[in-house]
C-alpha positions in Angstrom: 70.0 -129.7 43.9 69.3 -133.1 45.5 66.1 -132.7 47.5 65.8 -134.6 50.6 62.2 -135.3 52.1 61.8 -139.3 50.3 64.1 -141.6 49.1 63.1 -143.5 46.2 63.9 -147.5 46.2 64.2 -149.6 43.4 64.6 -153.5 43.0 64.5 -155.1 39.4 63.6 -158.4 38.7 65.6 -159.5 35.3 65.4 -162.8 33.2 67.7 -166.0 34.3 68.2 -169.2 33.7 68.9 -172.3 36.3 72.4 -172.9 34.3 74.2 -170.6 31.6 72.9 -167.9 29.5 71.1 -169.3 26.4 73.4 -168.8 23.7 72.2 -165.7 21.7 70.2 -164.0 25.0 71.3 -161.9 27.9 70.1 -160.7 31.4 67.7 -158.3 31.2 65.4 -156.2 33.2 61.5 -157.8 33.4 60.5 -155.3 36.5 61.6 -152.5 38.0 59.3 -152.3 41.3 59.4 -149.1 42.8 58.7 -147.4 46.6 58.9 -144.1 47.8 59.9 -143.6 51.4 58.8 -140.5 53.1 61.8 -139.2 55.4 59.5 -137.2 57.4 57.1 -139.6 58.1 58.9 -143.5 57.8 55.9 -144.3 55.1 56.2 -145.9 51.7 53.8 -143.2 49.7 54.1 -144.8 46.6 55.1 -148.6 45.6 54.7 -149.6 41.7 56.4 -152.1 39.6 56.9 -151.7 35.8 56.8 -154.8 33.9 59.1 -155.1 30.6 58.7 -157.5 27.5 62.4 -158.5 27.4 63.5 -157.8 23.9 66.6 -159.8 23.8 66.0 -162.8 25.7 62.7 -165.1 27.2 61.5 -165.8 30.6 62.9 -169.2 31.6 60.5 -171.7 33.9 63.0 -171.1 36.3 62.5 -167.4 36.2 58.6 -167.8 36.4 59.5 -169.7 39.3 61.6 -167.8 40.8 59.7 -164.4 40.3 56.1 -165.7 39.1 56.3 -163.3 36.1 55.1 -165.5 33.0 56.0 -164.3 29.2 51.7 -164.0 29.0 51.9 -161.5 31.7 54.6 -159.1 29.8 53.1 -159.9 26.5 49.7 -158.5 28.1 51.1 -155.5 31.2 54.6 -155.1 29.6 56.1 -152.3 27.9 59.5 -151.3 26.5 62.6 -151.0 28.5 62.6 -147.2 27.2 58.9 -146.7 27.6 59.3 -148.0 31.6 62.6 -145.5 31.8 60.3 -142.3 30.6 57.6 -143.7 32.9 60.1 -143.9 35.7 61.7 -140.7 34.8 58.0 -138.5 34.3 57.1 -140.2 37.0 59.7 -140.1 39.5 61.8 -137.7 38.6 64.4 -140.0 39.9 67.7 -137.7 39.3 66.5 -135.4 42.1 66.6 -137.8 44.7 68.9 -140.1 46.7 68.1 -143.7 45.7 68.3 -147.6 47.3 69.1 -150.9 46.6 69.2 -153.8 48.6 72.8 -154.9 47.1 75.2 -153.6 43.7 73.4 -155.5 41.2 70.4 -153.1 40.7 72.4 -150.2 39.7 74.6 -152.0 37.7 72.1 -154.1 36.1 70.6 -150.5 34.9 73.7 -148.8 34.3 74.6 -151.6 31.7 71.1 -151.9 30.4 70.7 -148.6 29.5 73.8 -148.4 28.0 73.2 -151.3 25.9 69.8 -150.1 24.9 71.1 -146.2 24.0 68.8 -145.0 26.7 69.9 -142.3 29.1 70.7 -143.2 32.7 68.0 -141.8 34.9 68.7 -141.9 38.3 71.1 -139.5 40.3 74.7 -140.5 41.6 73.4 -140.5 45.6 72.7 -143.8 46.0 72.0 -145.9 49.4 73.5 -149.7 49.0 71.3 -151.0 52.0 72.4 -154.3 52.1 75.7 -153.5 53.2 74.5 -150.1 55.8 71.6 -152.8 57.1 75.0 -155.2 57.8 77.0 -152.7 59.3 74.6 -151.4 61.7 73.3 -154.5 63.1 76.5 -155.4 63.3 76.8 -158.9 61.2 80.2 -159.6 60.1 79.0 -159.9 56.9 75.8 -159.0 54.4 72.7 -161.0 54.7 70.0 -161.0 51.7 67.0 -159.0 52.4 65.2 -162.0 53.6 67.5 -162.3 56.4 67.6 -158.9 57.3 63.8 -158.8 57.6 64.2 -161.8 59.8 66.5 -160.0 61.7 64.5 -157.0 62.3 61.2 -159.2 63.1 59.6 -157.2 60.0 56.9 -160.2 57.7 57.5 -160.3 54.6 55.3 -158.4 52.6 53.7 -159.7 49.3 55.9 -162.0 47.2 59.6 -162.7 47.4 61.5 -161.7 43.8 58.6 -159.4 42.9 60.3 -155.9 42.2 57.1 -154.5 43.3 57.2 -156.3 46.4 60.9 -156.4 47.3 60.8 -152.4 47.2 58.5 -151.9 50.3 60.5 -154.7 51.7 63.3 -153.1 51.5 61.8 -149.3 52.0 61.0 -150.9 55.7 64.7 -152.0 56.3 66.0 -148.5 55.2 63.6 -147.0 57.6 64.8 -148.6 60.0 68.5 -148.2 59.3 67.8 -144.0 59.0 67.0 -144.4 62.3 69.5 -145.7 63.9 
């Protein structure tokens, strides 16, 4: 039974490149930055981001650009994709809660990862795509990027921009405000 007092959002940060996809490497997750959003109360209780060595490809300048994670950060706060999933999952508990993303491409991007890495899926099938609600109730004809939509509400932003720590609370406060519409 889903319970229904928080919502958890997530927001992962993943490697990339400026062009293609080195030959021989492929997307995959560097951060998975976590906030909890208290229904009762509109506050973000908790808001954590677990950093992942990337086993199967590097972390491009552009991505340290980008996202200001650095291969010497992962090789020194990093873990394993399947330790951060068993983190997330002892943690969290995430398949007893509805769960957020500011867009598709985070639960895809975990879907196909933990396929690829044998791990099992951990988070439950209610899941809040806020980028397009957030569009919908403002009323924009179509979906702006969290930035924007932050903008739009007058809300700072918080901390840095492609953190997945960062991006969560970000992205908690434009849920917030969409639950109460």
């Amino acid at each position: 039974m889903k319970t229904t007092d928080k919502i958890i959002i997530i927001d992962l940060e993943a490697t990339c490149w400026q062009g293609p996809v080195p030959s021989g490497q492929e997307n995959e997750i560097i951060e998975i930055g976590l906030a909890v959003l208290d229904l009762q109360t509109g506050l973000i209780t908790k808001n954590q981001g677990i950093l992942i060595k990337p086993q199967r490809s590097t972390v491009s300048p552009f991505c340290t650009e980008l996202t200001t994670i650095t291969t010497e950060l992962l090789e020194q706060k990093g873990i394993l994709f399947e330790e951060a999933i068993a983190q997330l999952t002892e943690e969290y508990q995430p398949d007893l809660y509805t769960w957020a993303s500011y867009g598709q491409y985070d639960l895809n991007m975990l879907k196909k990862q933990c396929k690829s890495f044998n791990v099992p899926y951990p988070m439950g099938d209610e899941h809040i795509n806020v980028k397009v609600w957030f569009a919908e109730l403002f009323g924009l004809q179509k979906p702006t990027g969290m930035n924007g939509a932050l903008h739009l509400l007058e809300i700072p932003l918080e901390g840095i921009h492609h953190r997945g720590v960062d991006d969560a609370k970000n992205i908690a406060k434009i849920l917030n405000w969409c639950l109460a519409q």
